[in-house]
C-alpha positions as a printed NumPy array, in Angstrom:
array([[ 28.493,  60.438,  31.123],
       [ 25.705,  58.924,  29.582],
       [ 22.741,  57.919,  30.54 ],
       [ 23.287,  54.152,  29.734],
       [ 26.626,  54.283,  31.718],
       [ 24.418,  55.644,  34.757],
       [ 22.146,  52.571,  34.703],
       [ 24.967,  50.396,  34.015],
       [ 27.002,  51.619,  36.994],
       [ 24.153,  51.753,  39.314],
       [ 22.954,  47.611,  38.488],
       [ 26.523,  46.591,  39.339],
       [ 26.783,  48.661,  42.537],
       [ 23.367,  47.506,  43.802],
       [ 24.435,  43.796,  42.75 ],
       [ 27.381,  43.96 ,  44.805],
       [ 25.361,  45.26 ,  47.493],
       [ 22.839,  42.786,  47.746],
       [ 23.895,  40.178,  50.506],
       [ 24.763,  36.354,  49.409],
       [ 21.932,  33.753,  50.042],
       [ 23.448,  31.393,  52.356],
       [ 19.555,  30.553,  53.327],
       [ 19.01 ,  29.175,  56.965],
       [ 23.051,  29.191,  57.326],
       [ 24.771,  31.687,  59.161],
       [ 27.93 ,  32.703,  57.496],
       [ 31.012,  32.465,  59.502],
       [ 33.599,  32.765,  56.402],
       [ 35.237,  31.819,  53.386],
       [ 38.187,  29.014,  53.794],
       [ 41.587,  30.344,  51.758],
       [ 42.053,  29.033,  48.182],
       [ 43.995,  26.303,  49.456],
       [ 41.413,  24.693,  51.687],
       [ 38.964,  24.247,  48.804],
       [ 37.834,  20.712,  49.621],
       [ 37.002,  20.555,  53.364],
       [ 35.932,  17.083,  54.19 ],
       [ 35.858,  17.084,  58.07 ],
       [ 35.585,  19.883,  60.952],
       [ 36.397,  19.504,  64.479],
       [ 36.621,  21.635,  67.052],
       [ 38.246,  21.58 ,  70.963],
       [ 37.242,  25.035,  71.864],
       [ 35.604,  28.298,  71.119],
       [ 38.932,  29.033,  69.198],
       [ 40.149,  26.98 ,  67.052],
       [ 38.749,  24.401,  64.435],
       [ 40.341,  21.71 ,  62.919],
       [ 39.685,  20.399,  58.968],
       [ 41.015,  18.394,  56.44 ],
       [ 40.843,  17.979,  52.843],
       [ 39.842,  14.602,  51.204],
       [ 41.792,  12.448,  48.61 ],
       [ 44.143,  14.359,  46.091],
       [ 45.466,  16.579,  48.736],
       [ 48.417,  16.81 ,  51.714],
       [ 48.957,  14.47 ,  54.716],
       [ 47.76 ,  17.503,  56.807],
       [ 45.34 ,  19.073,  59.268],
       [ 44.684,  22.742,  59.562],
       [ 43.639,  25.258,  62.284],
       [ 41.318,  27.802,  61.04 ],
       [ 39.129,  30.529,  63.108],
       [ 35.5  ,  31.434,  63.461],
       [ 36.096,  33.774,  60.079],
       [ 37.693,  30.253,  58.136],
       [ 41.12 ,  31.972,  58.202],
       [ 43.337,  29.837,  58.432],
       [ 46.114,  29.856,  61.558],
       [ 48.384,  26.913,  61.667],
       [ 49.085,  23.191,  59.477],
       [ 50.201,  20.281,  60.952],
       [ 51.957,  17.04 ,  58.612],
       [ 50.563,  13.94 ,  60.069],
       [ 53.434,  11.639,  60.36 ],
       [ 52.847,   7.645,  58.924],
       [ 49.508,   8.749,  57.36 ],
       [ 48.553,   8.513,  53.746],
       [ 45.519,  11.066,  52.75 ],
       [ 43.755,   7.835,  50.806],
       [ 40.368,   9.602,  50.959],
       [ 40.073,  11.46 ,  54.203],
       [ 36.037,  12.008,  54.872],
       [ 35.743,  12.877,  58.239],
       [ 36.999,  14.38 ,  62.106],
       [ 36.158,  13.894,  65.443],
       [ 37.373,  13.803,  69.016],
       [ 37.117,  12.045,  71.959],
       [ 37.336,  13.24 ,  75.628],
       [ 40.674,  12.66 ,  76.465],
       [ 42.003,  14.879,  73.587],
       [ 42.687,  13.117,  70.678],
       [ 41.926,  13.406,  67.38 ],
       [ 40.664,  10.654,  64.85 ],
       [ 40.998,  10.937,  60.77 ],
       [ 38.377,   8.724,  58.999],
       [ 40.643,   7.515,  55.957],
       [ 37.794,   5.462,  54.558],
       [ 36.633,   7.081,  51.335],
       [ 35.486,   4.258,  48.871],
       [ 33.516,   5.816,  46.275],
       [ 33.867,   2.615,  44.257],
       [ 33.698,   0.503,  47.   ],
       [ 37.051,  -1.637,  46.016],
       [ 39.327,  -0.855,  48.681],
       [ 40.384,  -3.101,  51.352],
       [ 42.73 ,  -0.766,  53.288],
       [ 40.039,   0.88 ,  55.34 ],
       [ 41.771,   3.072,  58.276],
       [ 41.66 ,   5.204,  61.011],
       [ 44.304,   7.634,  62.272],
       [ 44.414,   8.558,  65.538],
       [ 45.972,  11.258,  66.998],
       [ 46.967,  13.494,  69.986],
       [ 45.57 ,  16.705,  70.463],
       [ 47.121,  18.639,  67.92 ],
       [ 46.182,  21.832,  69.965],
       [ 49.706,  20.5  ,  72.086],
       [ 52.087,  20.554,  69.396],
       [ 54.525,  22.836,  69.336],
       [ 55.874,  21.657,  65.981],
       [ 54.742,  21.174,  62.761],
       [ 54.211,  17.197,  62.631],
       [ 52.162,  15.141,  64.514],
       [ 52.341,  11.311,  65.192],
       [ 49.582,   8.749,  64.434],
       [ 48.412,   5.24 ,  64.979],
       [ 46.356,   3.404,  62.49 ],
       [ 43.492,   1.898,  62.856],
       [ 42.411,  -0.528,  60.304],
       [ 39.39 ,  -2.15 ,  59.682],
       [ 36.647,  -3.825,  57.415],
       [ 33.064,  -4.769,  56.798],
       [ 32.485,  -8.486,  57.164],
       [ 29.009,  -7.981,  55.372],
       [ 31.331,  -6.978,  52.416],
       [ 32.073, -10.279,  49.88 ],
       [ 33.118,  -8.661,  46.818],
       [ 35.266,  -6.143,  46.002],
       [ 33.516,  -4.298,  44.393],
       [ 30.148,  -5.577,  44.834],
       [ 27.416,  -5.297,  42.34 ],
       [ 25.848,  -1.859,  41.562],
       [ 22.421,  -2.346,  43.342],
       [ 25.094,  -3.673,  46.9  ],
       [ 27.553,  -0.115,  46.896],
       [ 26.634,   0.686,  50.016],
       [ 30.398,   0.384,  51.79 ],
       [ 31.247,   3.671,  50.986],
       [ 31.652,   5.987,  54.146],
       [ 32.291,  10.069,  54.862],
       [ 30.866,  10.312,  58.061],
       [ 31.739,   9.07 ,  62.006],
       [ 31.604,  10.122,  65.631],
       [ 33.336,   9.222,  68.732],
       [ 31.229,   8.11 ,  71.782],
       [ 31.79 ,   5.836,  74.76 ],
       [ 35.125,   4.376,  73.417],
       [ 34.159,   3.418,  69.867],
       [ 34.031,   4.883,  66.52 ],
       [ 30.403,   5.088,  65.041],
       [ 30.666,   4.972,  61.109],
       [ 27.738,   5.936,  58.536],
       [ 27.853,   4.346,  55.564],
       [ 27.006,   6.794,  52.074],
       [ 24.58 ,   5.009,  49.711],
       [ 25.671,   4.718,  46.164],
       [ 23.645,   1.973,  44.818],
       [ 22.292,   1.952,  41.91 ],
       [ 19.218,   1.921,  41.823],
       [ 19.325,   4.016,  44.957],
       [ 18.864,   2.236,  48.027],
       [ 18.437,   4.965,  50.321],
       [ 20.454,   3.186,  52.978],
       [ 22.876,   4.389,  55.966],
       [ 24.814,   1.394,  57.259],
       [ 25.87 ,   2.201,  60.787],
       [ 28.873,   0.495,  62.029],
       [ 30.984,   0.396,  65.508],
       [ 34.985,  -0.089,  66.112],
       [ 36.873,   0.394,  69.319],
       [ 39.229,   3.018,  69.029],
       [ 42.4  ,   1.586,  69.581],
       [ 45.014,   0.785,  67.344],
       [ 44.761,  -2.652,  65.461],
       [ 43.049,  -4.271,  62.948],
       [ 39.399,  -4.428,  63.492],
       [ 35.981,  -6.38 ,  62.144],
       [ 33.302,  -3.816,  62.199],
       [ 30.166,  -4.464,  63.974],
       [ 26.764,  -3.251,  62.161],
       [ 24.81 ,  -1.95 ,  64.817],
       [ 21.874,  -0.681,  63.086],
       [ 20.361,   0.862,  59.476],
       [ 19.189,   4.355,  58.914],
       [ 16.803,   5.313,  55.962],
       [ 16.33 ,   9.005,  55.902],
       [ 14.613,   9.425,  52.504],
       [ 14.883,   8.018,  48.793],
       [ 16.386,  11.187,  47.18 ],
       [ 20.019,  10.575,  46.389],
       [ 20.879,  14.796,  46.82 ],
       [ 19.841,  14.914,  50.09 ],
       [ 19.786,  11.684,  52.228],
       [ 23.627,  10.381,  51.324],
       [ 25.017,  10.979,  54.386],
       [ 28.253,  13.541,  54.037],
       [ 29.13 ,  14.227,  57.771],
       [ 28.106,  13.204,  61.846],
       [ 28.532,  14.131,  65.076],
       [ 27.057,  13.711,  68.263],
       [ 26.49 ,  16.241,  70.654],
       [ 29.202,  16.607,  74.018],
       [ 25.795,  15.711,  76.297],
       [ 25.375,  12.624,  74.08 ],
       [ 21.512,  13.278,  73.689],
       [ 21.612,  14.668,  69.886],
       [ 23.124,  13.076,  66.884],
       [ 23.883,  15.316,  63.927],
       [ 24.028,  13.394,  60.081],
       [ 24.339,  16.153,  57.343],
       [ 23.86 ,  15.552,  53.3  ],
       [ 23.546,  18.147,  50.6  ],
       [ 20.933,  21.176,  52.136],
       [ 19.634,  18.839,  55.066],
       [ 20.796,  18.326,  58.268],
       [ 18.956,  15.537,  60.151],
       [ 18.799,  15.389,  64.631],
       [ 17.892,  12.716,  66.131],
       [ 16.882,  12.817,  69.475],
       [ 16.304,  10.123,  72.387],
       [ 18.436,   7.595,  70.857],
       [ 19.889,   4.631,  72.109],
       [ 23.052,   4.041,  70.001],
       [ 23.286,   0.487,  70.197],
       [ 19.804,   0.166,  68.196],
       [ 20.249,   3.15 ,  66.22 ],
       [ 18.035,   1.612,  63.727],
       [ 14.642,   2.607,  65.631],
       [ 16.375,   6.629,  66.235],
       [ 13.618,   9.017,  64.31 ],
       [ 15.369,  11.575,  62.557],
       [ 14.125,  14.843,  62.007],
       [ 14.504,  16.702,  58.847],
       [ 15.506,  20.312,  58.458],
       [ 15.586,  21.913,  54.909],
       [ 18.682,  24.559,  55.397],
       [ 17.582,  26.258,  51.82 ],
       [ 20.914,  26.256,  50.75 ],
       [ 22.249,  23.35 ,  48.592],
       [ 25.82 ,  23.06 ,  48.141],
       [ 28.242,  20.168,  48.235],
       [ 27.817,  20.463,  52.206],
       [ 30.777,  17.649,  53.626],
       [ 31.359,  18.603,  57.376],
       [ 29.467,  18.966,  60.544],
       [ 30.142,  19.501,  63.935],
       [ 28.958,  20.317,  67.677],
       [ 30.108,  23.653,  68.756],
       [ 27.637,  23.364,  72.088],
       [ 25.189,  21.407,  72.577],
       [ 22.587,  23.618,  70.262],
       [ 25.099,  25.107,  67.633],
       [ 26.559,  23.359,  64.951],
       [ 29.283,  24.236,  62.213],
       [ 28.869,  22.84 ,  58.948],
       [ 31.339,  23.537,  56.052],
       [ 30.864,  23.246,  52.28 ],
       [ 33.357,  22.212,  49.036],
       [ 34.279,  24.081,  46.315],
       [ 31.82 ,  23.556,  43.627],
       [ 32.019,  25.594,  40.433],
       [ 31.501,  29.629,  41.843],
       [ 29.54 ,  27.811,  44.9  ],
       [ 30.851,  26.603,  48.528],
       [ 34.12 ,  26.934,  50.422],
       [ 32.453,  28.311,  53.324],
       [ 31.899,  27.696,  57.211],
       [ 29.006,  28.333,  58.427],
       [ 26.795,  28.131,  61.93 ],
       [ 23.323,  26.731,  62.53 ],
       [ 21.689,  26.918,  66.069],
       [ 19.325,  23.732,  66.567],
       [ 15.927,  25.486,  67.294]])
C-alpha cells in the first residue's frame, strides 16, 4: 500500500471520528427517514414524546423516545393535516394540533384539533374536535406584503386558553410576534390579541417557529432558527411588556419545535434541510 492510500485512509477515519457540531444542543437522536419534517413536540412523561409533521404529510401523530426512535403512529380521525405547526397539552390530558399554517396568509379555515391523550389508546386512531377560529384584525385575504403577519407555527396551553404567536413574513420585515388567545373548546372562535412581541429585526432568527410554557407557568419558551428566547416574570395577559432573553444556541438549522421536559430542560427538534437537521435535541435553561 502506498503511501498516498495511507494518508487517504487515515483523513477519512479521523473525519468520521470527529464528533458532529450540534453547538450548545445536546444531541438526543436522529428522527427515522420518515419523520423528516417535525413541526411540533410534546411530551406527557419522561417516556414518550409526541410530533407531527407539517403540510404535505399524513393525518398522524407519532410516539418517539429520548433516542428519536420512533415507537407507535396514531391516524387522527376528522382531521385534515392543512399545515400542522405546532403541539401542546393541557392538564387534564389532552392533546391540541395547531392546524394554522398560512405562509401566504390567504386561508380562512384556521383550526385547532383537540384531542384525548393519545398515551390511552389502545388502537391506532384517535378522535378529534375542531376548533376553528380567525383574526378579526385580518381584512384581506391576503393582505398586502408589508401586513403578512397572520401566519402562525407556534402556541401553548395555559389556564384554559390557547396562546398563539404569530410568524412575521412581511415584507419589508416587520419584526413582529402577534400574540393571540382562544378558549379551548370546540367551536368557532374570534381571537383576542392580547399583546405584541418584538424580539429583534433579523428575519433568521426572531420568526417565531415554536412555544411553550413551562408546567410551573413562570417561563415561556419561543424558539426561531439558532435562538431560543425565556421570558421570565410575565404576566400573560400583557405579554407585550414580558422581556425576553436571548440565547445564541450556535447551531442554526431549520429549528421548528420546542418543548418543556421540566421546568429547566427543554427539547427542541429540527427539519430536514439539505444534509442538515432531523434531530432532537435537549437544552437545560442555565
Amino acid at each position: 500500500m502506498n503511501k498516498l492510500v495511507i494518508l487517504s485512509s487515515f483523513i477519512i477515519l479521523q473525519a468520521c471520528a470527529q464528533k458532529t457540531w450540534h453547538g450548545d444542543l445536546n444531541h438526543l437522536g436522529k428522527f427515522p427517514n420518515n419523520l423528516s419534517e417535525v413541526s411540533g413536540i410534546a411530551i406527557y412523561n419522561d417516556h414518550l414524546i409526541w410530533v407531527i409533521e407539517d403540510n404535505g404529510n399524513k393525518d398522524d401523530i407519532y410516539a418517539v423516545n429520548h433516542q428519536a426512535i420512533m415507537v407507535k403512529s396514531l391516524d387522527v380521525k376528522d382531521a385534515e393535516n392543512k399545515d400542522w405547526e405546532d403541539l401542546t397539552t393541557d392538564k387534564e390530558g389532552n392533546l391540541y394540533i395547531g392546524d394554522f399554517g398560512n405562509n401566504g396568509n390567504y386561508r380562512k379555515d384556521l383550526s385547532i384539533y383537540k384531542l384525548p391523550n393519545p398515551e390511552r389508546e389502545k388502537g391506532n386512531k384517535i378522535p378529534s374536535d375542531k376548533i376553528t377560529f380567525h383574526y378579526p384584525e385580518q381584512k384581506k385575504f391576503p393582505p398586502k406584503k408589508s401586513r403578512l403577519i397572520y401566519d402562525a407555527e407556534a402556541f401553548f396551553h395555559w389556564d384554559g386558553h390557547l396562546y398563539i404567536f404569530t410568524k412575521d413574513r412581511s415584507r419589508p420585515y416587520l419584526g413582529k410576534t402577534l400574540v393571540y388567545r382562544i378558549p379551548d373548546k370546540k367551536g368557532n372562535h374570534k381571537a383576542k390579541l392580547v399583546g405584541t412581541i418584538n424580539l429583534c429585526n433579523d428575519q433568521d432568527h426572531c420568526s417565531v417557529t415554536g412555544a411553550d410554557i413551562s408546567e410551573d407557568g413562570k417561563t415561556i419558551a419561543l424558539i426561531g432558527y439558532g435562538y431560543l428566547y425565556l421570558g421570565k416574570d410575565f404576566n400573560i395577559d400583557i405579554i407585550s411588556e414580558t422581556k425576553f432573553d436571548s440565547i445564541y444556541l450556535k447551531h442554526e438549522t431549520q429549528i421548528e419545535s420546542v418543548c418543556f421536559l421540566d421546568n429547566t430542560t427543554i427539547l427542541i427538534a429540527d427539519e430536514q434541510s439539505k444534509t442538515k437537521g432531523r434531530n432532537l435535541y435537549s437544552y437545560t435553561i442555565k
